[in-house]
N, C-alpha and C positions, 0 to 999 in steps of 0.2 A: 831541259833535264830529261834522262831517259828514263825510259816506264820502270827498268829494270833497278832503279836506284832508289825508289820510290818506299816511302818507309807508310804503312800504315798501322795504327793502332784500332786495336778491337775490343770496346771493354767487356768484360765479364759479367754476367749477370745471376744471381739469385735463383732466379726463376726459371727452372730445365728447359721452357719450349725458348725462351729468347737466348739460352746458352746455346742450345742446340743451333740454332736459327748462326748464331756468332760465330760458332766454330766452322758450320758450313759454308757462310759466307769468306771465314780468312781463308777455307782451304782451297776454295776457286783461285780466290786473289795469289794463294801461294804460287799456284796454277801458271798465273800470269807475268810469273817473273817478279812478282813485290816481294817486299820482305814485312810480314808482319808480326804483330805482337800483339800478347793476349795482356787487357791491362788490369789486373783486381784494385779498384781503388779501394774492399773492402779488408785485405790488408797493408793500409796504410789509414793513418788519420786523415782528416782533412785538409788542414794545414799542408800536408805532406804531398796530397794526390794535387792540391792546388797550384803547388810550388813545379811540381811532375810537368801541370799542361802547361806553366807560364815558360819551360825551360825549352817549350821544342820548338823548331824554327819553323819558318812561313813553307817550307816545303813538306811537310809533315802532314800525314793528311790523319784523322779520325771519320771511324764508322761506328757510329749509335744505331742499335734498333730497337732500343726499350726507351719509353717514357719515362722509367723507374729509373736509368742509370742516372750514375751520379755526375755524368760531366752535364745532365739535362734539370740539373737541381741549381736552385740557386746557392749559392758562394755564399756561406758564414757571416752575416756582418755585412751583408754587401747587398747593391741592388740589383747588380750585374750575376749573371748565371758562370756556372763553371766555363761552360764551352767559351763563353767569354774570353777567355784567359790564355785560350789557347790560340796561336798565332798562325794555324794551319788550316787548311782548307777540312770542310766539316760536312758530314753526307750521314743525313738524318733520313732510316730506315723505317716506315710507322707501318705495322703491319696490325696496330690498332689506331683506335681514336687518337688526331695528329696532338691534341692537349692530353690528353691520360684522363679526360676525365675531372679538368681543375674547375673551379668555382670561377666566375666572370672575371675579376681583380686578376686573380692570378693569371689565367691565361690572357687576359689583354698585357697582364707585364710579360710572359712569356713572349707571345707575338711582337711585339716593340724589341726583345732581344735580339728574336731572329731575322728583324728589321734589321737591326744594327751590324750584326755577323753577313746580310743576305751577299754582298759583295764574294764572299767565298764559301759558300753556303747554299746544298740542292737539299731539296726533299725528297724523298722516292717514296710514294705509295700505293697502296694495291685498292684504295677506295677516289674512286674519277672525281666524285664530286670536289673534294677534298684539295686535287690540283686548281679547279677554278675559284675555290673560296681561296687558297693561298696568293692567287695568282690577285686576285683584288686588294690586296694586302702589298702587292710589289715584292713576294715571295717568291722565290722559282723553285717547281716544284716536277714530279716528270710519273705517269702510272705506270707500274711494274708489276706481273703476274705473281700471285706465291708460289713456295715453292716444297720441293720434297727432296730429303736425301735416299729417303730408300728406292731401291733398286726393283726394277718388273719381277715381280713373280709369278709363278704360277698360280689361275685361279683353279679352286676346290673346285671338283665336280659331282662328288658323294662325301660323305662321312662329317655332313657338314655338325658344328653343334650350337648353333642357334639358329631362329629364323630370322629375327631380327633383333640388332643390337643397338645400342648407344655411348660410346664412351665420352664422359665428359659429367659438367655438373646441372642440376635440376630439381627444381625440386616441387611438392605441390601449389596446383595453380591457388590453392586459396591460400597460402603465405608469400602472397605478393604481397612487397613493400609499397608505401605511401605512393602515388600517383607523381607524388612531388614536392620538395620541400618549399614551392613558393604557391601557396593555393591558387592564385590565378592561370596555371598551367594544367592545373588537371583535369578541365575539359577536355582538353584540346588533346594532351596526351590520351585518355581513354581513347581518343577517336580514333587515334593514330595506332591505338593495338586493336579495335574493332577492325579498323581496315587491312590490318596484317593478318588477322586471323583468319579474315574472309578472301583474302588472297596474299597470299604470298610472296607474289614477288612483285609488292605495292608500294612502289619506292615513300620514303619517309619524308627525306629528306624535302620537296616542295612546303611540308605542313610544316616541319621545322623553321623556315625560313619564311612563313608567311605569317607564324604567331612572333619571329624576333621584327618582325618589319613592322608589327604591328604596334609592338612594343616601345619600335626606337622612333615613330611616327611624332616626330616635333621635335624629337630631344636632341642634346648635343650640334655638333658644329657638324657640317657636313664632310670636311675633310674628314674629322677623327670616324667615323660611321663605319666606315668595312670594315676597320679592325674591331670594334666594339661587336658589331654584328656578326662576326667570327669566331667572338670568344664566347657573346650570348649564344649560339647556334649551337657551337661545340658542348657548351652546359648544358641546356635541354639536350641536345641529342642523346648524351648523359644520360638526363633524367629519364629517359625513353628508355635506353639502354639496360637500367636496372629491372625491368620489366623481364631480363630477355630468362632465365631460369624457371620462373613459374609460367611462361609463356610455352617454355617447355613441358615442363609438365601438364599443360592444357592437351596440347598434343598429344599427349601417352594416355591420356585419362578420357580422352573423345575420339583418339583416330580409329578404334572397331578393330587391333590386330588382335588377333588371339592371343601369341605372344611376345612379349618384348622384354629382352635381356640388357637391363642397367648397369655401366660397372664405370660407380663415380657417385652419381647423385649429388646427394645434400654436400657443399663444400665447406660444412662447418669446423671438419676438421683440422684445415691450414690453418685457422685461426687459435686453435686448441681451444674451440670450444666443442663440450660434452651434448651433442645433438643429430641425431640421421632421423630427417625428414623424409618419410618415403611417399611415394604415389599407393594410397588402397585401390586399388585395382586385380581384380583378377587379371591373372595372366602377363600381370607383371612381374620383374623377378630382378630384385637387387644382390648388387656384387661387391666388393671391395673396390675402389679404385686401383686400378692397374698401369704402373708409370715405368715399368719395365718394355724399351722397346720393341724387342723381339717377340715380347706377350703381348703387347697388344697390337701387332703385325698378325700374330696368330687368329685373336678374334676375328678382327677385320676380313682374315683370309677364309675362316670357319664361318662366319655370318652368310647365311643368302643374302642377308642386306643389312649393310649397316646404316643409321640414318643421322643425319646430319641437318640440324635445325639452329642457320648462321644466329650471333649476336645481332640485338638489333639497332647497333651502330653501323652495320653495313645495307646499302642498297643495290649496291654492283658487285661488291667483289665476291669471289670464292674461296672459300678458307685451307690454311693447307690442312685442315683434316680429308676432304674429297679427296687430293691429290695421295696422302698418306693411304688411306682408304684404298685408293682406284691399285697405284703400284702395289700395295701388298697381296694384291691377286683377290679382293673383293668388289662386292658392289655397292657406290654411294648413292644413296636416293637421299638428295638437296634442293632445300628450300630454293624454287627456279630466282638466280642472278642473273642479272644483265653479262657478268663478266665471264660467265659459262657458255655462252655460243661463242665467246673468244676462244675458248680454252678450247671447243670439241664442237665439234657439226653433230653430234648425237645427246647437246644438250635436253632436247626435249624426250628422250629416253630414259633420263637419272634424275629429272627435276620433277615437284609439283608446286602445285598450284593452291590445291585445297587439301584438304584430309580426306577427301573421298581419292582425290587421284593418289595420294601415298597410299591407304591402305590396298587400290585396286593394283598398282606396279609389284606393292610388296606382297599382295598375293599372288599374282603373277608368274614372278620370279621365283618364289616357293616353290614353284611345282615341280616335282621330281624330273617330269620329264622340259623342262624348256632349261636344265643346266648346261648342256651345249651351249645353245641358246646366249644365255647368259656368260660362258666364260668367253664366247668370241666378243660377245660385246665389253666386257674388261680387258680383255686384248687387246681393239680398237681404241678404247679410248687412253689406253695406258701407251700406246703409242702417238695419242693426241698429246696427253700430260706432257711425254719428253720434248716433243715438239715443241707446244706452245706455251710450258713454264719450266721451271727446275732453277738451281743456283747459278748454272751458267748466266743463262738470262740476267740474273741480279746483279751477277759480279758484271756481267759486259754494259749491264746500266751505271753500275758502279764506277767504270773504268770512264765510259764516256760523261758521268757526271765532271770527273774530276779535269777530265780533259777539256770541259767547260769553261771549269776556274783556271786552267795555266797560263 
């Protein structure tokens, strides 16, 4: 079959960053001689969008990159999930946690589906551990960089207006939620944000896997085990995970900058509830959330530095806020990943480690005179970014994923 006949589907999603993510990944593929389609299964019923995947043939290929979409839901009445249904080769995009986030049950039925589909079925992720937990599951799975659609710009060199910035959500460190809905967890978790706290790039993932080992220690049949231990791992990781907004706010409320320009904070809003948690701090200064691209291009490009403090479901990867960041002509200073000497040889330039090393980079960079300085080194690495991530990349993982299944 030639590439050039190759029909893919791309569903739509709800949620601006995995739209966005959607549309950039079809418009590489378009790129490539496919022909693709944008699918909304949210207008159609169920029934409808079900009937949609059971009708397309074994050369059809779909591309997911949300946990949220609905071909990643299970089926009405059924135990079998959407993507089930559909008869064509299937390239699952996770640019978060590979379960969303499900409770144990679920995601060990989730994983037994993608057992059953694995025959025509890759996983692409941007977090390493994640291919060798799939891969013990008899899942095939491949790690891919993220990515950015915006284009180099020029960095600021005067007229900046802020020092430093944040866009995204956080909120105060003392309205963290419960440690964990199963009390026997909440040691261990504590541990595991004392040790994030006191470094940064203190991968998690071993402690995760040492409290599910701990756990499954007698239980069960030995076959059923790595899948059980993948779904238990991906739920803690979870419950770790909800930690990561007040965890942020620990950081604004300890790290010593003078100033820090919020625009996002408390994410009470999506939900419509009537609530803005902010950080009391001098020399903090909250904003509106800003989801206009080209505005929030702007910040990034007006910040000395913006700062970026990943989820802590990740232990390798880089998120594309750095890369959005680095092209729109500013400077990211990022919690240090494994997956950032990938990305750039001037990782240890834009990462730290502790709160002393952010606030000393971010004072640093401040200074009027090292803005030279600082827009060669945005240059440099925004010439690393094109290099060593972007949608290219994704779709040519993409391409070769599929070329796997023909």
């Amino acid at each position: 079959m030639s590439r050039a006949a190759r029909t893919v589907f791309i569903e739509e999603s709800r949620t601006p960053i995995y739209r966005r993510i959607a549309h950039a990944i079809g418009a590489e593929l378009l790129q490539r001689g496919m022909q693709v389609f944008a699918v909304n299964p949210h207008a159609m019923d169920s029934a409808t969008f079900l009937a949609f995947l059971s009708q397309q043939n074994a050369d059809a290929i779909f591309v997911s990159n949300a946990s949220s979409h609905l071909i990643q839901s299970r089926a009405a009445g059924s135990a079998e999930y959407a993507f089930e249904k559909f008869a064509g080769r299937l390239i699952f995009v996770h640019q978060d946690a590979i379960l969303g986030g499900l409770k144990v049950l679920d995601g060990l039925n989730k994983l037994q589906a993608w057992q059953r589909v694995n025959q025509r079925a890759v996983h692409l992720c941007i977090e390493a551990d994640n291919i060798a937990d799939l891969a013990t599951a008899g899942i095939r799975g491949a790690l891919v960089p993220h990515a950015s659609e915006i284009q180099a710009a020029e960095p600021c060199v005067e007229q900046f207006e802020y020092d430093a910035s944040f866009v995204g959500h956080v909120v105060p460190s003392s309205y963290a939620p419960p440690l964990s809905d199963v009390p026997r967890y909440q040691s261990a978790i504590e541990h595991m944000l004392a040790a994030r706290r006191a470094n940064f790039a203190m991968p998690l993932e071993p402690s995760v896997k040492a409290c599910v080992d701990q756990a499954l220690s007698g239980l069960g049949h030995e076959s059923d085990r790595p899948l059980l231990r993948l779904a238990m791992a991906q739920w803690l990781r979870n419950e770790v995970t909800k930690q990561t907004m007040p965890l942020r706010g620990w950081v604004f409320e300890a790290c010593g900058l003078d100033r820090i320009d919020i625009f996002g904070g408390d994410p009470a809003y999506l939900h419509n509830v009537a609530r803005s948690l902010q950080i009391e701090r001098d020399g903090v200064h909250h904003h509106p959330a800003v989801y206009e691209q080209e505005a929030v291009q702007q910040i990034f490009n007006r910040s000395r530095v913006s700062i970026n403090i990943s989820s802590l479901q990740f232990d390798h990867a880089v998120v594309n806020r750095f890369h959005d960041v680095i092209m729109s002509g500013g400077l990211c200073l990022t919690d240090a990943r494994d997956g950032l000497s990938q990305l750039t040889p001037l990782h240890a330039e834009v990462s730290y480690r502790t709160l002393a090393e952010l606030k000393e980079k971010a004072d640093y960079f401040a200074r009027p005179e090292k803005a030279r300085e600082r827009a060669l080194l945005i240059q440099a690495l925004q010439r690393d970014v094109a290099r060593n991530s972007g949608y290219g990349l994704l779709a040519d993982a993409i391409v070769q994923a599929i070329d796997t299944l023909s």
